[in-house]
C-alpha positions in Angstrom: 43.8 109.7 -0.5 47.2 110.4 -1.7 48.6 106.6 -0.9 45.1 105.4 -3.3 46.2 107.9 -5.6 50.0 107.3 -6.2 50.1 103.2 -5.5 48.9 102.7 -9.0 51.5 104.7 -10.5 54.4 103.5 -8.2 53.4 99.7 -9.7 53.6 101.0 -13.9 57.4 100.8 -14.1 57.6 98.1 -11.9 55.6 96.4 -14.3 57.1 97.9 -17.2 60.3 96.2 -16.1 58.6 92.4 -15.8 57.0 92.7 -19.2 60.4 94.5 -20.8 63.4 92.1 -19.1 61.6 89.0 -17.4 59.2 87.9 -20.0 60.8 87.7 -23.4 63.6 85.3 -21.9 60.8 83.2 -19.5 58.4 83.2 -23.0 61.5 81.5 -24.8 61.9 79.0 -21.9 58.4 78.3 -21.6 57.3 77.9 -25.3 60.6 76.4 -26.3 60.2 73.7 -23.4 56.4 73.1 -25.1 56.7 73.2 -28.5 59.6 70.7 -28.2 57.0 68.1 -26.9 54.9 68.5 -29.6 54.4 65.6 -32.3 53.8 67.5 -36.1 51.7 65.3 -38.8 51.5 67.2 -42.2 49.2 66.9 -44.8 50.4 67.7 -47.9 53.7 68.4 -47.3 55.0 67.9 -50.5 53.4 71.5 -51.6 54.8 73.4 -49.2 58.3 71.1 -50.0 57.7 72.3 -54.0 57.4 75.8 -53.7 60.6 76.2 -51.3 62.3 75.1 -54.0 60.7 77.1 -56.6 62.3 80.2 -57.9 59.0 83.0 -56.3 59.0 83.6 -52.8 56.2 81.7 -50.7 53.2 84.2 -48.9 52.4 82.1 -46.1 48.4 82.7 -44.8 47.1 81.6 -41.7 44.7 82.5 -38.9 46.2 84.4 -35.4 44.8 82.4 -33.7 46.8 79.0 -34.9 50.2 81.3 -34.6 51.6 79.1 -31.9 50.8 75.9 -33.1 52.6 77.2 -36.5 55.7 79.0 -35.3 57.7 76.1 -34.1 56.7 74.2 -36.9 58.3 76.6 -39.3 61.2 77.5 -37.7 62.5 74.3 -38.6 65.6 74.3 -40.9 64.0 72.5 -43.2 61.4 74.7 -43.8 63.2 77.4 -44.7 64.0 81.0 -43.3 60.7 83.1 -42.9 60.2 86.9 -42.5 57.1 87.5 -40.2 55.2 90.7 -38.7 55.1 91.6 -35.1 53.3 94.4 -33.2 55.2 97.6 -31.9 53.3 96.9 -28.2 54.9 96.0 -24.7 53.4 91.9 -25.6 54.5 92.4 -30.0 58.5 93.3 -27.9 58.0 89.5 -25.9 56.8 87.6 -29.4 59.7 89.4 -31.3 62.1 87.9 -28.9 60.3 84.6 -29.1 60.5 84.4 -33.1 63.9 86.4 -33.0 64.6 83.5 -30.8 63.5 81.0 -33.4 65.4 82.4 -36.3 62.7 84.5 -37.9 62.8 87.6 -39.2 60.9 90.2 -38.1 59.5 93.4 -39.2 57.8 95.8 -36.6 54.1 96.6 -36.9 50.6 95.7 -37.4 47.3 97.0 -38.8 46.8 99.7 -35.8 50.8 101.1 -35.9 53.3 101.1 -38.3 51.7 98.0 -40.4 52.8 100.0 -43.7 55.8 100.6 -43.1 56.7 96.7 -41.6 54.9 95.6 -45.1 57.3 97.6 -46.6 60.3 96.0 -45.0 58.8 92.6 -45.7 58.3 93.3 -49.4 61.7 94.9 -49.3 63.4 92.0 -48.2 61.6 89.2 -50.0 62.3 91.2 -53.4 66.3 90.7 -52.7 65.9 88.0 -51.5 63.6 85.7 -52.8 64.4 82.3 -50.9 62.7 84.0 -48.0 59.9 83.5 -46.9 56.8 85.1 -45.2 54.0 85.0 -43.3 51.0 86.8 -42.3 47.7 86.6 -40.2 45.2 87.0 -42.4 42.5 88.7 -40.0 45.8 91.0 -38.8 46.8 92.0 -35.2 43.2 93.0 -34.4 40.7 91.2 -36.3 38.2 90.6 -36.6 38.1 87.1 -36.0 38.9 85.0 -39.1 38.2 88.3 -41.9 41.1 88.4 -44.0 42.8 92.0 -44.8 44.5 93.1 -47.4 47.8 93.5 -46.6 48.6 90.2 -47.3 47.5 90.1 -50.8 49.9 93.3 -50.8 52.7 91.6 -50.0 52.1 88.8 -52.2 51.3 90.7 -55.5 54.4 93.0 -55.0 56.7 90.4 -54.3 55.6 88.0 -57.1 54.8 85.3 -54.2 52.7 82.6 -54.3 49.9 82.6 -51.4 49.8 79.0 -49.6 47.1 78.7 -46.9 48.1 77.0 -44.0 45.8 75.5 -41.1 46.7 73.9 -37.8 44.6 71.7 -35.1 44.8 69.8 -32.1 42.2 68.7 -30.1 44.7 68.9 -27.1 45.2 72.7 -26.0 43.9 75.9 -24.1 41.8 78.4 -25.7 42.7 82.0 -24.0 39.7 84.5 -24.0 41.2 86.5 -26.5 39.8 88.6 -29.8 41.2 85.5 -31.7 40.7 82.6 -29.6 44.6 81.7 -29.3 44.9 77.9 -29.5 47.8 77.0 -27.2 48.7 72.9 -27.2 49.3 71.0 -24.6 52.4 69.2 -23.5 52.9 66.6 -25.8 49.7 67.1 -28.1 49.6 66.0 -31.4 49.7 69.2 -34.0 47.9 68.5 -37.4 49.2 70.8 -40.3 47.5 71.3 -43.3 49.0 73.1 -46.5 46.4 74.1 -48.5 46.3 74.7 -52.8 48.5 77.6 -53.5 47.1 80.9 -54.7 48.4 83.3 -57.5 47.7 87.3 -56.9 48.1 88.9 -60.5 50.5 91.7 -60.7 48.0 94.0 -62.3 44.4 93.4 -60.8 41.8 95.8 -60.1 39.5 96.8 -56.8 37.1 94.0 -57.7 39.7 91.5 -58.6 41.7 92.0 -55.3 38.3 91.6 -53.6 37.5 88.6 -55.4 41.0 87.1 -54.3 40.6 88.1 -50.3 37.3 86.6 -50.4 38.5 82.9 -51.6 41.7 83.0 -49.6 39.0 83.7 -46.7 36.8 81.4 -47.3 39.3 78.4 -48.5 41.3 79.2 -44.8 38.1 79.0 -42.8 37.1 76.0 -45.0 40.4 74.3 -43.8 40.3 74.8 -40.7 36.4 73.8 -40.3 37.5 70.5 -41.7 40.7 70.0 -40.2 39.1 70.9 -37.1 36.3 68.4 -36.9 38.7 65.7 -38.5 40.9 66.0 -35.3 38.6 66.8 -32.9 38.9 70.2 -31.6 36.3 72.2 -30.5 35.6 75.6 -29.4 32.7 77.4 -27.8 32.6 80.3 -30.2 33.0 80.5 -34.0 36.1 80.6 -36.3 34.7 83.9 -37.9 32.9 86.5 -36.6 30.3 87.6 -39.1 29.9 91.5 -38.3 32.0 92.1 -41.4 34.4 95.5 -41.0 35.8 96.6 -43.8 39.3 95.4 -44.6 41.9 97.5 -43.5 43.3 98.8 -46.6 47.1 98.6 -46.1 47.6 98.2 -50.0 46.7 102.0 -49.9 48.8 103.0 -47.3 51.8 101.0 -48.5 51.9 101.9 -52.2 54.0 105.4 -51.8 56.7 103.2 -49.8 57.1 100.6 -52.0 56.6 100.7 -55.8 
């Protein structure tokens, strides 16, 4: 009874110390190794080209589950330096080496722990500077799948950023079982990118303005990624959105004392 009882604990910091010192330096091997066999083709381009060398930062949108296919694509030189948002959790400490790794920017949080005060940061550091960049999950850290929240509207509105939708497909890659459906490509798949129309947030809007907004940027990202999808040939068991709409989590709220 006591050897049942205590062998679970005994394996915690063993497993503590995997997660903590093994796998943020075996992630970076791993996806560095993977991404670099990956072949890009980018639609639209020139967009994405104009507004980097525009004078407002750029609000990057896309869905979490596309956030591998997307990170080594941006962390190219030529795409500029980007500011993104990881989780404060044993897994958001591996990522943040990854993207660390990759020369991103990071702020530390997500919708269910110190989102506000990362959003802070990242409208902190895109009003100094604005040649950086961000970018954000829509449907957040915990979903659900494929709603968009409002903290990226946030960021964009009190920045003075311009919103650009991003999708990205490839008909060769693993889907993991995950709230998301993370999209994972295969050694030496072919990653389409598309950059979609960009998308003003008004400085002054109201509830049902806001609204208005996080319902196009939703439905233009899923509308992307529908057609993108079936263009390239990827296919998934389960849907790109779940419909059992939550309520947005309402980081605009939360953020507004920390950042005027």
């Amino acid at each position: 009874m006591t050897t049942s009882e205590s062998g679970p604990k005994r394996k915690r910091p063993i497993r503590k110390f995997l997660v903590r010192w093994l796998g943020p330096p075996l992630a970076r091997g791993v996806y560095r190794s993977l991404a670099g066999s990956w072949r890009y083709v980018t639609e639209n381009e020139h967009i994405l080209t104009g507004l980097l060398n525009g004078d407002r930062p750029v609000v990057g949108a896309f869905l979490h589950a596309r956030t591998f296919q997307l990170l080594h694509y941006f962390s190219r030189p030529s795409r500029g330096r980007w500011m993104l948002m990881c989780s404060r959790s044993s897994d958001g400490d591996v990522m943040t080496s990854l993207e660390e790794s990759l020369g991103y920017r990071v702020a530390r949080g997500s919708s269910g722990s110190g989102g506000a005060r990362a959003l802070a940061e990242m409208i902190k550091a895109q009003r100094e500077d604005p040649r950086l960049s961000s970018c954000l999950a829509v449907d957040g850290s915990r979903g659900p799948r494929g709603i968009a929240q409002l903290g990226i509207l946030t960021l964009a509105r009190k920045t003075n950023g311009v919103l650009l939708p991003v999708a990205a497909s490839t008909p060769r890659c693993w889907v993991q079982r995950s709230w998301d459906r993370t999209v994972i490509p295969k050694w030496g798949a072919e990653v389409h990118v598309l950059v979609g129309e960009p998308m003003d947030v008004p400085r002054q809007i109201d509830a049902a303005g806001t609204e208005a907004i996080r319902q196009r940027l939703q439905e233009r990202l899923i509308d992307m990624h529908r057609e993108l999808d079936a263009r390239v040939g990827f296919k998934d068991t389960e849907p790109l959105q779940l419909r059992q709409h939550l309520p947005p989590v309402a980081e605009d709220t939360v953020a507004q004392p920390l950042v005027q």
